[in-house]
C-alpha positions, 0 to 999 in steps of 0.5 A: 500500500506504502509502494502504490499510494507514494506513487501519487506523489508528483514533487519533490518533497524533503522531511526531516526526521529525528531518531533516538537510542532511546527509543531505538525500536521505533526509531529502527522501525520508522527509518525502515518504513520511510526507506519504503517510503524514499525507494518507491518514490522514484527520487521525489522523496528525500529523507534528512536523518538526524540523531537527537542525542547529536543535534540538540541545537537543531532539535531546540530549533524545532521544538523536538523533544521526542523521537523518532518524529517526522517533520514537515516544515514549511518556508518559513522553518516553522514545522507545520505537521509533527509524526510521533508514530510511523506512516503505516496502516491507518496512517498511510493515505493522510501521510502521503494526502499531506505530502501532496498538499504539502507540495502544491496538490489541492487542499480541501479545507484551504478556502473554509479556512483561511476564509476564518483565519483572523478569527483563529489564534495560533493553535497546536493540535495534537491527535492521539491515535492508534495504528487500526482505529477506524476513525483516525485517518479522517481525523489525521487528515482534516487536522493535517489539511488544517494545519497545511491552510494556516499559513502557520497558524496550526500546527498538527501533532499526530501520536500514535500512543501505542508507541509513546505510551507516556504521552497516553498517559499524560492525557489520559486516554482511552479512547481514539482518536483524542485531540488535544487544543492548546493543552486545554480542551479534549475532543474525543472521536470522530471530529468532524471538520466543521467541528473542530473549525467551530472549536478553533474559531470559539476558543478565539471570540 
């Protein structure tokens, strides 16, 4: 699925990507996935590796506190899209939809949302997931394609708990997908887009 879904992507896109011996599993595992990744994206994809314990001034810059995590990080050097989980399973077709948005491809929530920009404050949302939940590839891909629209205003974290079972734990959670607004304000299930645009603008009026 990795080999025919990253063939849609049609321009070249670099994504940073920090690793850890202290997390080395994981780390193993997502430099394993993203191969797939780079190999069958007929050299559109590139991929920066950098160690954490290695690079701690790069890691300050973009806020990297944990690792393995995939950056996606616009002009301006802000990171717009975090992956605390690796792009597999329930997480394949939003993964490659946000590359693609990322690098000029159509954004379906662009004109809705910039259309209410003024009314949204800088806002992090963190969508905690799992990798078989059957609403989390909905959810990953309207808080992506958000995030993509803001010009910088959003910035999308998406978790998969089952490998940073701290993060779970910090939120107590217990059902997925869960989001999380600025550290403030949970929403649990399947968020719908107009929804979680009403939460945005309401946390600003």
């Amino acid at each position: 699925m990795i080999r025919e879904e990253i063939k849609k992507l049609n321009k070249p896109v670099t994504l940073k990507i920090f690793t850890s011996s202290n997390n080395l599993q994981e780390s193993v595992k997502m430099l394993e996935v993203m191969n797939i990744y780079q190999k069958a994206s007929n050299g559109l994809l590139k991929i920066e590796e950098y160690k954490l314990e290695a690079n701690s001034d790069l890691a300050k810059k973009y806020e990297v506190q944990q690792a393995p995590t995939i950056l996606m990080i616009n002009s301006k050097e802000q990171v717009i899209i975090r992956y605390l989980a690796v792009p597999t399973a329930a997480k394949i077709q939003p993964f490659i939809q946000a590359l693609m948005v990322f690098t000029g491809a159509p954004n379906y929530y662009e004109n809705v949302l910039r259309e209410n920009l003024n009314k949204i404050n800088s806002t992090v949302i963190k969508v905690l997931i799992t990798d078989y939940c059957s609403y989390c590839s909905t959810v990953i891909s309207i808080c992506s394609q958000f995030a993509l629209a803001s010009e910088g205003k959003l910035q999308t974290i998406i978790v998969d708990i089952m490998a940073f079972p701290d993060i779970s734990e910090q939120y107590n959670v217990t059902t997925v997908p869960t989001l999380i607004v600025n550290e403030d304000k949970k929403l649990i299930g399947d968020i719908t887009a107009e929804e979680l645009l009403n939460e945005l603008i309401n946390k600003t009026l």
